[in-house]
C-alpha positions, 0 to 999 in steps of 0.5 A: 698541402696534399701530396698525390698518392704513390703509383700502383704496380701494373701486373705482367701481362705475360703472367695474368691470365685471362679473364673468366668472361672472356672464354665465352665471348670470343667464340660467340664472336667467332661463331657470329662473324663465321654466320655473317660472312657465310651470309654476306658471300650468299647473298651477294651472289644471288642478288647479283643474279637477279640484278643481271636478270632483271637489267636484261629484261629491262634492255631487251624489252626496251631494244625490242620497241626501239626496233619495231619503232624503227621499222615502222619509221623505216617503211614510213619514210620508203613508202613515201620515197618510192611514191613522190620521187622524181618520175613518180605518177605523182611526180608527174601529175604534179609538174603537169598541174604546175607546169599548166599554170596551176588551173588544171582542175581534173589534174588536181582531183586525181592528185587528191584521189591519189593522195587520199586513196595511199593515206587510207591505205597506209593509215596517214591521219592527212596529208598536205602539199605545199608548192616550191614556195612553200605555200599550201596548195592541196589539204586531206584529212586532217594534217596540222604541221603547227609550229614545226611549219619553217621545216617546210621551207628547210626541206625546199632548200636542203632536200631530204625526208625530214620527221615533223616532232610529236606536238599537240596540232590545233585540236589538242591531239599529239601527232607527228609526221613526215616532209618528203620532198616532191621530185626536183629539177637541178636538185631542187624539189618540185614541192614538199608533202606533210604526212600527218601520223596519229601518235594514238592509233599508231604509235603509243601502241608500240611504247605502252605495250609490255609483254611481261606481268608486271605491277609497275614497269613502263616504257615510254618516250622522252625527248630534250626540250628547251632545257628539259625533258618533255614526256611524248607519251602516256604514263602508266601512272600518269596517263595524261601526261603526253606531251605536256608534263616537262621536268627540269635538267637539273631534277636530281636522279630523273632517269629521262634527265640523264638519258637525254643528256647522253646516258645510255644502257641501264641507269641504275638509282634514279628517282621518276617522275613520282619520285619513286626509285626505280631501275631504267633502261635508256636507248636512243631511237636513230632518225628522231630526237626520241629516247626510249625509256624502260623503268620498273619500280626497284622495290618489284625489281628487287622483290626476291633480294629483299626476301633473302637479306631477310632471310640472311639478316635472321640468321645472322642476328641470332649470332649477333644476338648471343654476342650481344648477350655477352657483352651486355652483362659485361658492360653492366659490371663495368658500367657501375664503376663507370657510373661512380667515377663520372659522378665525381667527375661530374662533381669536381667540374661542377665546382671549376664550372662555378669558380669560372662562372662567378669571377670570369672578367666576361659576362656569363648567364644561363638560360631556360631551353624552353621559356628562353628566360634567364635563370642565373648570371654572373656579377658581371653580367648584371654590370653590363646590362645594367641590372642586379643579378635578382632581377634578371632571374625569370627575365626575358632577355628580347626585353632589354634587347635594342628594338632593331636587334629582336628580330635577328635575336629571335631569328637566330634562337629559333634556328638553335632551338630547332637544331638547325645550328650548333651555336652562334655569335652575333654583336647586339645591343642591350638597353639599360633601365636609364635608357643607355645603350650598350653594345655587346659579342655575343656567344649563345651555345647549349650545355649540359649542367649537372645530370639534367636530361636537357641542356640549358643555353650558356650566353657569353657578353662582352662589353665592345661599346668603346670598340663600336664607337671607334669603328664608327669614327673609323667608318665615317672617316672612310666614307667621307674619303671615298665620297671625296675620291668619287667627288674628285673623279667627278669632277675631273670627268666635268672638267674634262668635258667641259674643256674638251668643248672649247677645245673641240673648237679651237681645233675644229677652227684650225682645221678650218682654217688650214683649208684656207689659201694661206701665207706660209707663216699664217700656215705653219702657226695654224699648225702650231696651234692645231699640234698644241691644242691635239697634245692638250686633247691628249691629256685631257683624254687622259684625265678622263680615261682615268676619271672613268677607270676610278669612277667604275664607268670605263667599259672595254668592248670586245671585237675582231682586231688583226695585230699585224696591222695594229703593230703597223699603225704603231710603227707609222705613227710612233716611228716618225717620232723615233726618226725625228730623234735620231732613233731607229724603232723596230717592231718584231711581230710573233712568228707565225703571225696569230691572225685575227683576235677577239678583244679590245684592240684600240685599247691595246693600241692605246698601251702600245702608244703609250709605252712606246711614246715614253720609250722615245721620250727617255730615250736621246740615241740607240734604239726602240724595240717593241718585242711581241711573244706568243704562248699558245694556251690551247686551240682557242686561247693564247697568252700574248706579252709585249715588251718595249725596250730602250735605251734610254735613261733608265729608272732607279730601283726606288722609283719603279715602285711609284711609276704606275702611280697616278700623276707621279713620275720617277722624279722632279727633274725628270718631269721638269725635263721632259714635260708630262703629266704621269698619267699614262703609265697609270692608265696602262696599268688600269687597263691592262688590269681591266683585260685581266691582264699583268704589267711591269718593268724593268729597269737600271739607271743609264741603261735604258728600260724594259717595260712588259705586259701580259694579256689573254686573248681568244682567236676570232672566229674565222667566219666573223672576221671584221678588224677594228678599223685603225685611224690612218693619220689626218690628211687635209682635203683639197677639195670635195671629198663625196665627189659624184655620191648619192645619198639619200637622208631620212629626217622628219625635220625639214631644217634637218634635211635642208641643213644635211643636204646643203653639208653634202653639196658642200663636198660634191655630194647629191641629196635625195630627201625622204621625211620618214622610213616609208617614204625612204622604203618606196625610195628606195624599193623604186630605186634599189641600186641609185644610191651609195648609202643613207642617212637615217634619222632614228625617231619618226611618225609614219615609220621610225628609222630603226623598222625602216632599216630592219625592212630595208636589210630585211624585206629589200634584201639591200645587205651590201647598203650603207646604213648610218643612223643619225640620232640625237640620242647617244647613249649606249643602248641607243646606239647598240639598238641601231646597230642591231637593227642594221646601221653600219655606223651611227652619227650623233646630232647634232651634225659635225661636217668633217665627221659626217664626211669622214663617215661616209668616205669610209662606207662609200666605195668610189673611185678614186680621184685623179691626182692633181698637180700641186703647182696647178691648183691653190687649195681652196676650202669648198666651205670658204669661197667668197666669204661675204657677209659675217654671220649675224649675232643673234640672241639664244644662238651660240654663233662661234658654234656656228662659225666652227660647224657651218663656216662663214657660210651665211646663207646656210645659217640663214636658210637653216635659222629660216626652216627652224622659225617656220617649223618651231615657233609655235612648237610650245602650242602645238605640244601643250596640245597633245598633251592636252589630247593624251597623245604624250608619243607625239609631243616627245617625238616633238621635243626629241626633233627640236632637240636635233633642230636646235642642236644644228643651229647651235641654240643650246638652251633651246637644245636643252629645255628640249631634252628635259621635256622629253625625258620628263614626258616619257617619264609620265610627269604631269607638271610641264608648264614652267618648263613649257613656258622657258622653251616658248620664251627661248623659241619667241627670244630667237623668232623675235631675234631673227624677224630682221633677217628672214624674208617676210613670209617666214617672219610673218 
């Protein structure tokens, strides 16, 4: 065993003298850093100095054009005031010629002498004069306003003398000009005058001038444009570049693009539009969008700098130079006892290097740089990939790699090779010579090995086959539980729907039936039946709500809701549920009230609803108290948290944990006792979390509860103000509703006109009938004020429903109008596009009575009506009286849809199962037809019309062959002749059914 030798003695260093090189060196240093420093000062100072003469030349040259331009500008736009203001010689020629019914043909030729006479003489290129409506009405010269046209209509309604832009007019030449308003009577201008002015005779002059000698400075205009910067004038290095050459916001250091951004003064560093380094000055022209641009090249601009930092940099080297000297020889006496330990250094690394090399429980192989080859491994390694050590010497390694990982393999040795990365890490597959896969980390790094001037690639393997085997159990378990999840909330949503049918017609029959004169037992079960099937809707609602929060498809809509009266509906509604308890539910507001709010407010509701309804629930005496506080954010934006609290049972610490929790509730007995299905609070909780927003609470066993949540809102713009309208509790209708209304229905299908009309007779209402929109327009254009709204149908030859509202909005100018579409197609961006052409509300097909009544109630404004005694009057159902023969049953006809959407109205069905023969029996003839013709637009619009028809009387397959033919043909399908054939035999299936009870003409 070698002991390690005994510590040297280290010198005093208070005794040691210094060494000999050292009396040398330090006053060449000295010397060296006095010369730089002298250097340095001088230099900073005169190049300061020409900094500052070069910047003030820049500004007052660049001030100077953006005055003259100014000026010029000025006396444009006096001149043009003194001559065509109210009084004016021109002024008055002009009203004369108005004012004599625009005939006057010698009044107009001294206009136009005038007119042309002033342009030769103040240079204007043309001139045109356009009339209080904005039409032309007098052209000299050669005057193109081209798109800055709509200005003239501007300037009619806001007078004012207005710069019409630098633009290129129809013959591609840059012009701009002025909108000088003519006269005015009560503050209305007679007409407007265009001046057109040629930017090349008059103002590229004043910009491209420059009074100094110069090689590179310039100055030009610039103005924003639509995300941008556009050039309005000529380049000195690019002299076609008036407007046309544009540069993005964004284009790093471009002087323009700063300026236009609001810098302004000298901008120092920037790059042009060569991508040249210059030096600029920025100001902006008053009374234009144009900014004037004074650059010159920094390398002219600091032409003497670079002389005196050469100047500077020699005299400074020569000091570095002796410095350097110095320390040159004493780095070459210490360089060779450097060299002679590093070696073996080097040396006893080598040694370590290759112990670790060689028996590392990890894979371990070196590589040539440059062929990417193989030139030795460790044992191993050669295990792992299934070859001896020998073999792999000179083997390219993309050759045993897996086929779906050499692309990736030589992507990443591409990148290291080029020095864009330092190393990697990636997993790989390697094949074996028996064709086994084995999947291994790898690490690829470069190392420096012994003294060779280039580093060979070092590549660490690590055998993770059983790891990826496991991980891909793991990964297939996870998937099948995510597809079992997503089949659960698919099927819940299914479920949901398809109960939600029946349930809609258990209900729908209720409401009927109420309306009916009934006994007061008959009356109060009815209103058992209807109060059991809302709470089962309500939960059905809830299972979906949840089905749609877990499947990613629940959408929150943002609108203007006031909370005062949210916080209202909350109390009528949940406070008759306190009362009936014996509970007192008090509800305290933010003071001040907070107005109105941008956000989600029905589902806002929808919590409070929740929360308070479970504080009643739990709760058997005291109290309920919903607290509302408000934390202002800043202007826009405030934090609102609502609190319910009660005084009820309470929950256990344990449970509090498990209450947001899908179909859980605090305990066993407690649902027992109280009913529910746990989803509420789960529902809360998703859609607090969907507005970005917090929930919780707080609670002891036996002293009642505090349920929290938290949510940002942003206050409503003040001008846009539209609350979400909040449901007012059901009140049963004694009698028509639409009393005295006119409403005109647009519908292409003469069964769904006749079926809507004789719906609004039903409740007192008056039909007028249109077939398409042109036939509603001139309806309407004849009679602007006849009608208290329309029902539009969206798709229609002639004119489609969605042109027809944007004419009647639009060139009718018929804003106050209740517009509600009826569509069959009820998707999202179907009804956004009726909204957006000018619906007020949109109603789907096919037609439900009560909502198409509720609709209309709610966007007619009538009087209302005059209250009569209960004792005088029985309710009677106007859809009941004299009830005669049942409905028929009819093959291919839902007839208890039919019952629960027309009564027991049997004339209606019969006139409406009328219309549907007449019109579509032969409706599979007629579309194989078109499709024969190529005119697939006419054969969907047949199917989508079908559809609607279909839907209203409850012929459900029918209803759905025809949906399917319509996506298919606007998908572009060719092969449409089995589903044509199911529709024809669905249609002759009714037709044939029907024959007994339509008259002859129509069976026939």
């Amino acid at each position: 065993m070698t002991l390690p030798a005994p510590p040297q003695p280290v010198p005093n260093a208070a005794n040691a003298t210094p060494p000999h090189w050292l009396r040398f060196v330090l006053p060449l240093i000295v010397l060296a850093m006095s010369l730089g420093a002298l250097g340095s000062v001088a230099y900073g100072y005169l190049a300061e100095e020409i900094r500052r003469e070069t910047h003030r030349t820049l500004a007052v040259i660049a001030e100077q054009k953006r005055q003259r331009i100014e000026d010029w500008l000025g006396g444009i736009r006096t001149d043009a005031e003194l001559y065509f203001a109210e009084q004016t010689q021109f002024d008055a020629l002009y009203r004369r010629w108005v004012d004599d019914g625009r005939s006057d043909a010698a009044l107009m030729a001294r206009m136009s002498d005038s007119l042309a006479q002033l342009a030769h003489v103040r240079g204007w290129k043309g001139v045109v004069l356009f009339d209080a409506a904005g039409r032309s009405v007098l052209e000299l010269g050669d005057a193109d306003i081209g798109e800055h046209s709509a200005m003239v209509t501007d300037v009619l309604s806001l007078p004012r003398i207005e710069l019409v832009d630098l633009h290129l007019n129809r013959h591609s030449e840059p012009e701009f000009g002025m909108l000088v308003p003519v006269g005015g009577r009560g503050g209305r201008p007679n007409g407007v005058v265009y001046i057109s002015l040629d930017a090349r005779a008059v103002l590229y002059p004043l910009v491209e001038s420059w009074p100094v000698p110069t090689q590179t400075a310039e100055t030009y205009l610039v103005r924003r444009e639509d995300g941008g910067v556009r050039f309005l004038t000529p380049l000195r290095h690019q002299q076609q570049a008036a407007l046309v050459l544009t540069r993005p916001l964004s284009a790093p250091n471009l002087p323009a693009a700063q300026a236009v951004q609001g810098a302004r003064g000298i901008i120092a560093g920037g790059l042009d539009y060569r991508e040249v380094g210059v030096l600029a000055y920025a100001a902006a022209v008053k009374g234009t969008p144009w900014l004037m641009m004074a650059e010159i090249d920094e390398r002219e601009a600091y032409a003497r700098i670079r002389s005196m930092a050469i100047a500077t940099a020699v005299v400074v080297g020569l000091g570095l130079a002796m410095l350097c000297w110095g320390a040159y020889l004493l780095w070459r006496r210490n360089r060779q006892r450097q060299e002679l330990a590093a070696l073996n250094a080097q040396r006893a690394a080598e040694r370590r290097f290759r112990v670790i090399f060689e028996q590392a429980p990890l894979g371990v192989a070196l590589l040539d740089p440059a062929s990417g080859r193989f030139t030795e491994s460790n044992q191993r390694f050669a295990e792992i990939v299934g070859r001896s050590q020998e073999e792999l010497v000179g083997l390219d390694p993309i050759t045993i790699t897996h086929p779906d990982d050499v692309a990736e393999s030589r992507d990443r040795i591409g990148r290291l090779q080029a020095g864009e990365i330092a190393g990697y890490r990636l997993n790989k597959r390697y094949l074996r010579p028996d064709g086994e896969v084995v999947w291994i980390s790898l690490t690829f790094a470069p190392v420096q090995v012994d003294a060779e001037e280039a580093p060979r690639f070092l590549a660490i393997a690590e055998d993770i086959t059983a790891r990826r085997l496991m991980e891909q159990r793991l990964q297939e378990a996870s998937e099948a539980a995510q597809a079992a999840n997503a089949a659960k909330s698919e099927f819940l949503a299914h479920m949901s729907h398809e109960i939600r049918t029946p349930m809609n017609a258990v209900l729908g029959l209720a409401q009927v039936l109420e309306r009916e004169p009934l006994s007061g037992n008959q009356r109060d079960m009815v209103e058992r039946i209807r109060t059991a099937g809302q709470s089962l809707l309500t939960i059905l609602n809830d299972v979906l709500d949840l089905s749609k929060i877990e499947a990613g498809q629940l959408r929150l809509e943002e609108h203007p809701f006031a909370l005062d009266r949210l916080l209202a509906h909350v109390d009528s509604l949940m406070g008759q549920a306190a009362r009936a308890k014996g509970l007192s539910l008090r509800i305290e507001s933010p003071r001040p009230p907070v107005g109105m709010l941008l956000g989600d407010g029905l589902r806002v509701e929808q919590i409070l609803f929740n929360l308070t309804g479970n504080a009643i629930k739990f709760t058997e005496q005291g109290e309920v108290v919903v607290f509302v506080h408000c934390h202002e954010a800043d202007g826009q934006s405030l934090r609102l948290r609502f609190e319910v609290r009660d005084t009820g049972i309470g929950v256990t610490a344990d449970a509090l944990a498990r209450l947001f929790t899908p179909f859980t509730q605090a305990d066993g007995g407690i649902g027992r006792r109280f009913g529910g299905t746990g989803l509420g609070l789960s529902i809360c909780k998703r859609l607090v979390e969907l507005m970005g927003g917090e929930i919780g609470a707080e609670s002891q066993p036996g002293a009642g509860s505090m349920f929290w949540f938290e949510l940002d809102l942003r206050r409503a713009d003040e001008a846009a103000q539209v609350p979400t309208p909040i449901q007012a509790p059901a009140i049963m209708p004694t009698g028509p509703r639409l009393q005295g209304a006119q409403v005109l229905v647009v519908d292409d299908s003469a069964m769904n006109r006749d079926l809507v009309e004789r719906a609004l007779r039903l409740e007192g209402a008056v039909a007028t009938l249109a077939a398409d929109g042109q036939q509603a327009l001139e309806l309407l254009r004849s009679r602007p004020q006849g009608f208290d709204a329309v029902l539009m149908d969206v798709q229609m030859p002639v004119m489609d429903g969605l042109t027809a509202m944007r004419k009647i909005r639009g060139e009718l100018g018929l804003i106050d109008l209740p517009l509600v579409a009826f569509t069959a197609g009820v998707r999202d961006e179907q009804q956004l596009a009726a909204r957006a052409a000018g619906a007020d509300d949109v109603l789907p097909k096919p037609m439900d009575l009560e909502h198409l009544t509720t609709v209309l109630e709610r966007w007619i404004s009538r009087p209302a009506p005059m209250p009569v005694a209960p004792a005088l009057v029985e309710p009677v159902s106007p859809r009941m009286q004299d009830v005669g023969e049942p409905i028929p049953e009819l093959a291919g006809i839902d007839r208890d849809r039919v019952v629960q959407r027309l009564g027991e109205d049997r004339e209606m069905f019969l006139g409406v199962l009328a219309l549907f023969v007449d019109e579509y029996a032969d409706a599979e003839a007629k579309t194989r037809h078109d499709l024969e013709r190529g005119d697939r637009d006419v054969a969907a619009r047949r199917m989508h019309t079908l559809r609607s028809s279909a839907g209203f009387l409850c012929a459900l397959d029918v209803m759905a062959l025809a949906e399917e033919l319509e996506e298919a043909i606007d998908r572009g399908d060719s092969d449409l002749d089995a589903l044509l054939a199911a529709l024809g035999g669905d249609i002759a299936e009714i037709v044939e059914a029907a024959a007994p009870w339509l008259p002859a003409t129509v069976s026939a």
